[in-house]
Phi, psi and omega in degrees: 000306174287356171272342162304311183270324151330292185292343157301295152001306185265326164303322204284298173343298193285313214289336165289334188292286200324289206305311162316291214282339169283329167311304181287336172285318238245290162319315172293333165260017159261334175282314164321318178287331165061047196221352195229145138301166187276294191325325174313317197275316180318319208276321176241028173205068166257045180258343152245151206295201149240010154278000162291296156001270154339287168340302178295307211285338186276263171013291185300294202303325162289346172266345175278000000 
């Protein structure tokens, strides 16, 4: 029984790891497009904050 509910545990997880890393995928590629504002973006990506935001967008602006 506790190796069941482990493993539900660890699904519940990757599956929350995922939903964030497509979200910061999701964003990063709105911040590329430079068409949005970070409020904008907050508005349709709000699982993330916006010192996440920030983040991404300092990221991007260093690899362009």
């Amino acid at each position: 029984m506790m190796s069941l509910f482990d493993d539900e545990q660890i699904m519940r997880t990757y599956a929350k790891d995922i939903a964030r890393e497509t979200e910061r995928k999701t964003a990063e590629r709105m911040i590329r497009k430079g068409k949005m504002t970070l409020e904008e973006i907050a508005d349709y990506v709000p699982a993330l904050s916006m010192e996440d935001l920030k983040e991404i967008e300092a990221e991007v602006m260093q690899l362009a």
